[in-house]
N, C-alpha and C positions, 0 to 999 in steps of 0.2 A: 437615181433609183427608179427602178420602176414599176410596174403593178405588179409582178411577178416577186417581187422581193420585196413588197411591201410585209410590213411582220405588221398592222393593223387589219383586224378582223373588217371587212367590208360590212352592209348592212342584212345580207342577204342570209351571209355567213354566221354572223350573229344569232341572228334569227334561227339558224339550224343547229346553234350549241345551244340555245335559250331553248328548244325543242326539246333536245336531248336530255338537257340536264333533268327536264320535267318529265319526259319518259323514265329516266333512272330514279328520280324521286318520286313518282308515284307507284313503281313497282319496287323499290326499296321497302316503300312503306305497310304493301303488301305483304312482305316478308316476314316472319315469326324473327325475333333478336336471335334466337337460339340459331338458327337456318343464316341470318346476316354475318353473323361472326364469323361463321364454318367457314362463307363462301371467300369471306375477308381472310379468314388465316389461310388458306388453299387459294388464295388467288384467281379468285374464277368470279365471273362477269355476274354481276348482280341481275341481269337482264338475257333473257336466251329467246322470249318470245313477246311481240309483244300487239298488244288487240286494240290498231289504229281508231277502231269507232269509239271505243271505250276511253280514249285518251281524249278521242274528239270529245268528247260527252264531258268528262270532265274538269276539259280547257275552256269546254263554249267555244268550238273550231269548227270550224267545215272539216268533214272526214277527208274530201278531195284533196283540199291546200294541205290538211298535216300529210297524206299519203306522199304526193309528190316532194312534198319537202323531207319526210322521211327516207324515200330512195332515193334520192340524192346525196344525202347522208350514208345507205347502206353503200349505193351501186357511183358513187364518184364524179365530178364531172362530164367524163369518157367513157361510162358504162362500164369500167372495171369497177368488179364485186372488192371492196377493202374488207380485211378478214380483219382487222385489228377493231373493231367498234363493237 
């Protein structure tokens, strides 16, 4: 097998879903229930915008590290934009 077909998250990767999930829970929690439900029965992304300093603030982050670790999460290894996140 090889690194390409490895189905274990690397450490780096890791690190970029550990990012995420905490962007989506900290603006979940932003959310009114009434507003969380809607978006849950409509299927639509709990997350449309989100305000990297303010994430850094309240991870205790450097704004720089989550930023780039952020677009890479948006814009992919190869700089193609992934529309599905």
């Amino acid at each position: 097998m090889n690194a390409s077909e490895s189905i274990f998250l690397t450490q780096a990767e890791n690190d970029k879903y550990a990012l995420l999930m905490e962007i989506v829970g900290l603006k979940r929690d932003e959310l009114p229930v009434k507003k969380r439900i809607e978006l849950s029965r409509n299927n639509q992304p709990l997350v449309e915008d989100v305000n990297l300093r303010q994430v850094a603030m309240l991870l205790n982050r450097s704004y720089g590290s989550l930023y780039n670790m952020y677009m890479s999460i948006i814009w992919g290894p190869k700089g193609n934009y992934r529309t599905g996140c």
